[in-house]
N, C-alpha and C positions, 0 to 999 in steps of 0.2 A: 504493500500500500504506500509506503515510503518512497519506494523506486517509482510509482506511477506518477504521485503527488508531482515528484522532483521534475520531469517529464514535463505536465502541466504548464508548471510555471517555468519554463523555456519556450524559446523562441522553435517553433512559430504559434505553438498555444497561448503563450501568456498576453499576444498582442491581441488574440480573437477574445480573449476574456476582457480586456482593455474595450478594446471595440462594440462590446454589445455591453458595456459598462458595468458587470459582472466580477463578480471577486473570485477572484482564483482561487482554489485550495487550500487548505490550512498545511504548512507542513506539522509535525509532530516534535515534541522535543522529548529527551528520556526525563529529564531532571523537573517536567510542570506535569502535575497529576492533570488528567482527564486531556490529554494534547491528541493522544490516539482518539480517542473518542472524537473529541473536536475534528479532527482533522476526518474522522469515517463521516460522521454529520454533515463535514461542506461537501465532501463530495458527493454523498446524496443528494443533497440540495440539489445540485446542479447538474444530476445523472442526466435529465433528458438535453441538454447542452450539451455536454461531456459527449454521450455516444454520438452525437451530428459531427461534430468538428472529427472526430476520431475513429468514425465506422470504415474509412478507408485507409488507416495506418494500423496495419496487423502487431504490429511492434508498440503500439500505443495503449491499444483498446482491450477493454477487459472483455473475460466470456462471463456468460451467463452465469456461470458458477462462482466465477468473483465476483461480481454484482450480489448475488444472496448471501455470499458470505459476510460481506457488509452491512445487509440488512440485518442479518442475524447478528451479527456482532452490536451495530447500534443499538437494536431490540435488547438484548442482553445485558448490556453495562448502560443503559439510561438510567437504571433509580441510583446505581452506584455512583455515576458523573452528579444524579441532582444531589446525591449524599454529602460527596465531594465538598461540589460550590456552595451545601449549607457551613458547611466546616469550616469555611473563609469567612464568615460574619464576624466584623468587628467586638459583637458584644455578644457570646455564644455560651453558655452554663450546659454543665453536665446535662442537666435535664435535659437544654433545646436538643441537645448533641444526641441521647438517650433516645428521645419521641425520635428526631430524624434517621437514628440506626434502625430502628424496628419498623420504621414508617418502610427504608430499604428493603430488611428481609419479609417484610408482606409483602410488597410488591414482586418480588423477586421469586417468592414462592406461590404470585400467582401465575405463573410466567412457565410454562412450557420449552422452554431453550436452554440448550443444555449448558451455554456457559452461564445463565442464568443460575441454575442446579450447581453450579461448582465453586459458583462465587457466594451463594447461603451456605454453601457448606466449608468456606475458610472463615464466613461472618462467622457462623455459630462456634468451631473451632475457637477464634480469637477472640467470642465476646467471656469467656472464665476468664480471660487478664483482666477483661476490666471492668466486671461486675464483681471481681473478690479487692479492688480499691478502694481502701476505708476512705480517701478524701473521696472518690465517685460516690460511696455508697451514701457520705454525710450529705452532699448536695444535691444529691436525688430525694434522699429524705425529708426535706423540705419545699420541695417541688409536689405539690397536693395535684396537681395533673398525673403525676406516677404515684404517689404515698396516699394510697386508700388501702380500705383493709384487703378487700376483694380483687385487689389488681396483682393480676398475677405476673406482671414481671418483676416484683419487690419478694423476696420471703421472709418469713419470722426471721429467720439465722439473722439475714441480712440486715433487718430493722435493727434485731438487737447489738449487730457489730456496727451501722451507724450511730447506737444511744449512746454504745461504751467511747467512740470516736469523739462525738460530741460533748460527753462530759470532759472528758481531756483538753478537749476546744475551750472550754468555757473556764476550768480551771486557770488557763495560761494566759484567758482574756483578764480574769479578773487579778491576773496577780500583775497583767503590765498593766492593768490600768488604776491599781493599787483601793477596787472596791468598786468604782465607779464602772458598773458595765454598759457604759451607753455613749463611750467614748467612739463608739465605731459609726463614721458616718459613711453617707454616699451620696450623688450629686443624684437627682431623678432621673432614671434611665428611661430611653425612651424605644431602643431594637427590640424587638422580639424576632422568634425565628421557627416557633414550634407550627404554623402551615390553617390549614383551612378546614373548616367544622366538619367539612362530609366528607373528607379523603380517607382512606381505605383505614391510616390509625385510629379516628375517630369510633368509625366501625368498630374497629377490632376493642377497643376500649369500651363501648358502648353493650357490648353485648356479654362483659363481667360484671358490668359495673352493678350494685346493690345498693337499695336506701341507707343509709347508717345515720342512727343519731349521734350527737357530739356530745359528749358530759362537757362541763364547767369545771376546771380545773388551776388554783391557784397559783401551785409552784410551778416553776419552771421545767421540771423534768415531768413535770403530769402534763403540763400545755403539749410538750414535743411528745409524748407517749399520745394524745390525743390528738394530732397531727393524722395520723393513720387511720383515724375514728372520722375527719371530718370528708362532707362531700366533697366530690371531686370536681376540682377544678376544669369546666368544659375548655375543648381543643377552639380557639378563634386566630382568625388571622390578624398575624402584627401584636399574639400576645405575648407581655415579658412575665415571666415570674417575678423578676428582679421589679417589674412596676406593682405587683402584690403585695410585696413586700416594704414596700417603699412606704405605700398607705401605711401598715402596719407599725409605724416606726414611732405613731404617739403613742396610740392603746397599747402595743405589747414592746417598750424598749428591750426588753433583756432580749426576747425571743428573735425581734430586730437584730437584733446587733449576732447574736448567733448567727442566724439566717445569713447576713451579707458575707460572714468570714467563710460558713461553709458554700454559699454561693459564687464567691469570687476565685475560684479554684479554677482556669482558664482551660478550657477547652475545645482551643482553634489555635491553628497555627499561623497567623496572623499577624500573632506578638514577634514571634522569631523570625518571617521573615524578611524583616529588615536584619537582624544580624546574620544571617545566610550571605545576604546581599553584601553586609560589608565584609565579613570574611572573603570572601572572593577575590574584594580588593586588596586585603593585609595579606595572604598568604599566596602571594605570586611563588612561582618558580624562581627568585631569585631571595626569598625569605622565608624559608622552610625549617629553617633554624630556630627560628624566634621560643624562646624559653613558654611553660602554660603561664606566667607571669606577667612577662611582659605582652602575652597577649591579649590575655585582661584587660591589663593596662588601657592598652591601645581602643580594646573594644567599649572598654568602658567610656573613653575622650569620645569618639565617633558616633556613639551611639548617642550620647548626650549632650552632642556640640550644641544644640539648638538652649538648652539649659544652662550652657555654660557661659553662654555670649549674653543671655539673660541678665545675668547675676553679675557679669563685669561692666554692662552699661550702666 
């Protein structure tokens, strides 16, 4: 697919894509997730173009059989790409990240294709690393979109290694903040990322889910034991947890202030890839040497040059 793309955008194709004002092919890179994807996508797009210019260059033009395999391959790794590009959201919580994994393997296992079939079975495979993550499991526990009693992607085990987690949490809140636990702020966040009320999660949610009453509970570890007891937070589009919470932050400060620490556990790579980006530049082939100190150092200046020119004007 790489070698055909390449092809494309050479002369004398790339000027007939130029000429009927048409964008050429994507190529692929190894190092940007979903590039294959992208790159099978355009050239769908534009299959009925593509075989006019190419039906008489046997050396150019795919058979029939490459052409479906592209279907099928698109067809196959779509909810994985749309998994992907939710991953890249600025403001992304275990939970968003959690609904959009299983939003994946429903889709995936509605899906009759077989690379469909082998990419649920390396999800399921890799999701024990990180449903046995006591920071995953504390910020999921406070995401009442997944922490009802009846929802079956939480178990007892789990709730209870989230309670022991979060006591721990709370311990180290209150001893740096020397008693006062409501030192923990946040500005009102405003992304969400978890999708739209009737898509297939919703479904699949909707059809565990059970009335529960909530008891009234004063201490703080009977609120979060009661967490699990209250109704479920419905699936809308553009909702944050992180804005549930936010409300929350007169009537229950302690629970507040817990909630943002086990929430603010990042999960998108987002944050990191700007430092990707500047490593690239620090470790040329002529600086390979550089000690893990001084390259700290260095990451640390670059990373925060915008903070630093701040603070010297």
């Amino acid at each position: 697919m790489q070698a055909f793309v390449k092809k494309l955008r050479k002369t004398p194709y790339k000027h007939m894509f130029k000429l009927n004002k048409m964008e050429a092919p994507k190529l692929s890179c190894d190092t940007r997730w979903n590039s294959w994807y992208d790159s099978a996508a355009s050239i769908k797009a534009s299959k009925e173009f593509i075989c006019s210019i190419t039906k008489n260059d046997k050396e150019v033009a795919l058979t029939n059989e490459q052409w479906n395999f592209i279907d099928s391959f698109i067809d196959g790794f779509e909810p994985v790409a749309q998994l992907t590009n939710t991953l890249q959201s600025s403001q992304l919580t275990f939970g968003d990240f959690y609904l959009a994994w299983v939003r994946c393997k429903l889709q995936l296992g509605k899906k009759e294709n077989v690379l469909s079939k082998q990419l649920l079975k390396n999800m399921e495979a890799r999701e024990t690393a990180i449903t046995d993550n006591k920071a995953f499991l504390a910020a999921i526990y406070f995401d009442q979109r997944i922490n009802y009693r009846s929802n079956p992607l939480i178990t007892d085990d789990q709730r209870q290694a989230a309670l022991e987690h979060l006591n721990n949490v709370w311990k180290n809140i209150q001893r740096v903040s020397r008693g006062n636990s409501s030192i923990v702020a946040t500005d009102d966040p405003k992304e969400g990322t978890s999708g739209d009320s009737d898509d297939v999660l919703e479904e699949y949610f909707r059809s565990y889910e059970v009335s529960q009453d909530s008891s009234v509970s004063t201490g703080l570890f009977d609120q979060l034991e009661d967490l699990s007891r209250s109704p479920r937070l419905k699936l809308e589009k553009d909702q944050s947890i992180l804005d549930y919470w936010y409300g929350q932050k007169q009537s229950n400060p302690d629970l507040y202030s817990l909630a943002v620490v086990a929430l603010s556990t990042p999960a998108t790579q987002v944050s990191t890839e700007r430092a990707f980006s500047t490593l690239a530049f620090i470790l040329t082939k002529l600086r390979t040497r550089l000690s893990e100190t001084t390259l700290e150092n260095i990451l640390l200046v670059r990373l925060n040059a915008d903070l630093f020119s701040q603070i010297t004007v």
